[in-house]
N, C-alpha and C positions, 0 to 999 in steps of 0.2 A: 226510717227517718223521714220525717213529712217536710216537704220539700215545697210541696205546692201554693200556690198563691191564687187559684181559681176561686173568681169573686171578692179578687182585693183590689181594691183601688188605691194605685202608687201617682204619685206628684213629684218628678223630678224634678228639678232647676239645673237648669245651666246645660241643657240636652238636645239640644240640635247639632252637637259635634264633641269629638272628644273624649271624657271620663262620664261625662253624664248621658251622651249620648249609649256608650256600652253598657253603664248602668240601665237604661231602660228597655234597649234589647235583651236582658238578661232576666228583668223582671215580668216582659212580656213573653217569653219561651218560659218561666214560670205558671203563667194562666191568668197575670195580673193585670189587667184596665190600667193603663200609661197614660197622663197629663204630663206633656213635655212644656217647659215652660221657658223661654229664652227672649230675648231682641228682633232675631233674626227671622222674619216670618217665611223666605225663603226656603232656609234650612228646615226649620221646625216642621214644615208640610211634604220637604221631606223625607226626610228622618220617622214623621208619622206615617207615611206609606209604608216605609220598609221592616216596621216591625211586625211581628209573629201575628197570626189571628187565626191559627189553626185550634185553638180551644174556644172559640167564639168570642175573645174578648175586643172591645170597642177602643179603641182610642184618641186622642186629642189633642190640642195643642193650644199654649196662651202666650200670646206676646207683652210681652215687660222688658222693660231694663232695668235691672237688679241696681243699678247706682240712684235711682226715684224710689223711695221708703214708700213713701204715700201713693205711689201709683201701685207699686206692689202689693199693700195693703187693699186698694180696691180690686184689686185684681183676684188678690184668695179670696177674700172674702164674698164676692159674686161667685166663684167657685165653690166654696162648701157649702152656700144656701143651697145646691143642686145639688152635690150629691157628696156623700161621704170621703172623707181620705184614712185609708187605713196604714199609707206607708208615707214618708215623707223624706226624699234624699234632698239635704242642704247642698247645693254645690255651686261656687259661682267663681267668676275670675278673680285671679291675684294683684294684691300690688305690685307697681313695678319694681324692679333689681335698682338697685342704690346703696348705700352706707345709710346707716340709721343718722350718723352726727349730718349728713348733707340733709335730711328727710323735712319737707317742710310739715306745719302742722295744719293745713289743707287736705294732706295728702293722709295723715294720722287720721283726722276727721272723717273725713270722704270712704274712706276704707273700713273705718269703724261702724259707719252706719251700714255699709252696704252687704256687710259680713254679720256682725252683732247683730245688730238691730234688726237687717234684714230678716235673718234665722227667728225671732224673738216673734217677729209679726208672723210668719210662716207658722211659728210654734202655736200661738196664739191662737189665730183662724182652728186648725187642723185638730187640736186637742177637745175641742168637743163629742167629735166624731167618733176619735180613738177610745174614749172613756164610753163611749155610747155602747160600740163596739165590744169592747175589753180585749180590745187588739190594737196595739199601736206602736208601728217600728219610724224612729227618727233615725236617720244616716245622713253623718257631717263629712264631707270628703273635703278634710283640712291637710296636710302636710306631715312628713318628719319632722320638722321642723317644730315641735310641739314638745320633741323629746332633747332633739339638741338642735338649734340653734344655724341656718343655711349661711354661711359668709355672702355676705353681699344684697343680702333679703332683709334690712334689718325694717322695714314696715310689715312685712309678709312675715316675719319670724312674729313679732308683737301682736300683732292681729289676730294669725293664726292659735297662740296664746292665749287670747283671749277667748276666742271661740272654746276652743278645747274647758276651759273653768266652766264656762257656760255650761257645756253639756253634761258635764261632770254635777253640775249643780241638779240641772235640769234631771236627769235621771234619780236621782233619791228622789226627787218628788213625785214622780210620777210611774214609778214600778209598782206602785200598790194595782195601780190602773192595767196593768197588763201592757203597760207602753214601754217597751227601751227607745233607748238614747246613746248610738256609740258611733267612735269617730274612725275612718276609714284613712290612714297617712299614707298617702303614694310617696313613691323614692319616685326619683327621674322616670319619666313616662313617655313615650310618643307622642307628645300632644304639639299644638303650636306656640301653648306656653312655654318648652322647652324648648322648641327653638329660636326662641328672642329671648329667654334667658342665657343661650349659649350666642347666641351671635351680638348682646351687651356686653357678654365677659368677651368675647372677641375683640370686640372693638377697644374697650376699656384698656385691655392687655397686648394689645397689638400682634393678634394670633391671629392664623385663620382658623374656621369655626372646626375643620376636621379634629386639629390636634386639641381644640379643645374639648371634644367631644371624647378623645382619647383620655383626656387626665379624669374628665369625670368618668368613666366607664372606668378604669384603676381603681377608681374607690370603691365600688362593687366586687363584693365576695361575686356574684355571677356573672358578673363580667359582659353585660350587655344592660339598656334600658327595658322598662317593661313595655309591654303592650298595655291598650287600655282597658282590652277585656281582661287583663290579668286583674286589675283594681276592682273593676265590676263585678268581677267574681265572687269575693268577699263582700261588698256591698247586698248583694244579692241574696248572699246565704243567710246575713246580720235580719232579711226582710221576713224570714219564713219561719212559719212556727216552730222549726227545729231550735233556731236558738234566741227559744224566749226566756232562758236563762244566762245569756249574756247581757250585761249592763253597764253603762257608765265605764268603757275601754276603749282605749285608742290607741289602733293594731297596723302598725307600719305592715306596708306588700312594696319591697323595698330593696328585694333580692340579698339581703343582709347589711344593705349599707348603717344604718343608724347603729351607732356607736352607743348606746344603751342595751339595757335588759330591757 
């Protein structure tokens, strides 16, 4: 099973901490050249020290905030005139926790662009290369939430929705090109977005945040949250030429929570 990613150059978003952060340790202990791309220029430099370069590979880092379409756009775009992208992980923060009927349409907008549209210009830039190449992996790291529906998420449930059609679309077009497009739905994670989704339901509910932490762990068949390298894992493997025949899927690591097939 070929596994390796030596001489590939991957573009993470949203990777100076977190799921995208484990995402790009995982593609760099693959053999792949990492462009971390986040806000936070602290982090990003580094999060950039700490990964692999025992295969000789280089890597980098670009500061953006993913909520400016247009700065993003200049941002790939001065990046792929330099050098090729052969892997591309979508990943960026969520909407906050709310009822969809409270949900202004600021908030609908604002999230529309920074997810949709974001990915769209991301796609945009990167797809030269890929075609150039006849190698091109797109990874969305969107939600369960794709397949049913989070209570209390209802902008993040709808967004995330859309995204997921997106790549769904996006993949029939573009498998001729040797590019897939699939989408990676984390369950409950370690992250710091989980814990101010758990300490919103706190407060909302007038819990303290352990025992709420308890009813969500009861919904899981395994009975704990994951780790982030558990999501990276799968992100990682979606990158490598072993599965250039997966396409246009969006594959909950979720410990069994999602109530679907």
């Amino acid at each position: 099973m070929n596994l390796s990613l030596s001489g590939k150059n991957a573009l993470i978003c949203g990777s100076s901490r977190g799921i995208g952060f484990a995402v790009a340790k995982e593609l760099a202990l693959l053999g792949a050249n990492c462009t971390l791309m986040a806000r936070d220029e602290k982090s990003l430099l580094d999060a950039v020290k700490s990964l692999d370069t025992s295969l000789r590979q280089s890597h980098e880092y670009i500061v953006v905030d993913f909520s400016h379409a247009m700065d993003v756009k200049k941002s790939i775009e001065l990046h792929v005139a330099g050098e090729p992208v052969h892997i591309l992980v979508n990943n960026s923060g969520g909407p906050p926790a709310g009822p969809i009927t409270e949900a202004s349409i600021d908030l609908f907008e604002k999230y529309f662009r920074q997810h949709v549209i974001g990915n769209q210009i991301m796609v945009q830039a990167c797809l030269p290369s890929m075609k150039a190449a006849g190698y091109g992996r797109i990874i969305n790291v969107v939600s369960t939430s794709v397949k049913v529906p989070i209570q209390n998420l209802g902008v993040s449930n709808t967004i995330r929705g859309a995204v997921a059609s997106w790549a769904k679309s996006l993949s029939n077009e573009v498998a001729e090109f040797g590019i897939t497009v699939n989408n990676v739905l984390p369950g409950y994670t370690k992250t710091e977005r989980l814990e101010i989704l758990i300490a919103n339901t706190a407060e909302k509910r007038q819990m303290i945040m352990k025992d709420v932490e308890k009813e969500m762990i009861r919904e899981i068949p395994a009975k704990r949250f994951a780790e982030a390298e558990e999501i990276a894992a799968l992100a990682a493997f979606l990158a490598t030429p072993a599965a250039g025949y997966i396409n246009g899927t969006s594959i909950p690591v979720d410990g069994g929570r999602t109530g679907s097939i």
